[in-house]
N, C-alpha and C positions, 0 to 999 in steps of 0.2 A: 320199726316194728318187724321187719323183714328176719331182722339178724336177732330180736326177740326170739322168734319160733323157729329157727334153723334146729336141725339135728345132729346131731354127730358130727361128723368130718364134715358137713353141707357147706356149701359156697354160696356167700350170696353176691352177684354179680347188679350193681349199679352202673344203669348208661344216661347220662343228662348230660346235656350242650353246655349247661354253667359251669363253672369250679364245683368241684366235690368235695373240696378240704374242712367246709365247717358242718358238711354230711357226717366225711370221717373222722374228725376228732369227736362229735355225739356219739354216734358208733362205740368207739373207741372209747368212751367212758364210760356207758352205758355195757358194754359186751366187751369187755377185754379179750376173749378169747373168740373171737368171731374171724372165722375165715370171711374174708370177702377180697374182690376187682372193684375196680374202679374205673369208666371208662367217661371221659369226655370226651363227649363225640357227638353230634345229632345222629339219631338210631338211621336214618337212610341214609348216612356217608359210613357207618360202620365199615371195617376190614375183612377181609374171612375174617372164618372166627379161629381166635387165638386158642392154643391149645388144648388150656383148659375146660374151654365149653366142647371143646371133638371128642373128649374123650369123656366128657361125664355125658354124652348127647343123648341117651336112651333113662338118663337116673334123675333127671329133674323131677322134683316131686309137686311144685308150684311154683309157675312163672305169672308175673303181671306184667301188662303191660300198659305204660302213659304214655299216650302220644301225646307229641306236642300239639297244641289248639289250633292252629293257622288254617284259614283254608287251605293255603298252598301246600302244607305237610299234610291234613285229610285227603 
């Protein structure tokens, strides 16, 4: 739905712990033309952030967020 409503040049940035690949091939047949990242990661081990989120940091126009469930991750 993300890459549904994107805009223009918009990036939509996916972070989940699992494989992302049967994320982005629906993507990708659904929105052929959809910029997006793709990170597998758990969101508390993430890296700095990679380029492209420093420089778009002020243009996000809608972010969500799903934490993982675990007591330990709340």
């Amino acid at each position: 739905m993300l890459a549904l409503h994107r805009q223009g040049e918009e990036t939509c940035v996916f972070v989940d712990p699992a494989p992302l690949n049967e994320v982005r091939q629906r993507i990708e047949q659904a929105v052929p033309d959809a910029k997006c990242e793709y990170m597998q990661e758990m969101s508390q081990f993430l890296p700095p952030p990679p380029a492209f989120v420093r420089e778009a940091a002020r243009d996000f126009r809608w972010i969500h967020i799903d934490g993982e469930h675990s007591a330990q991750a709340v």
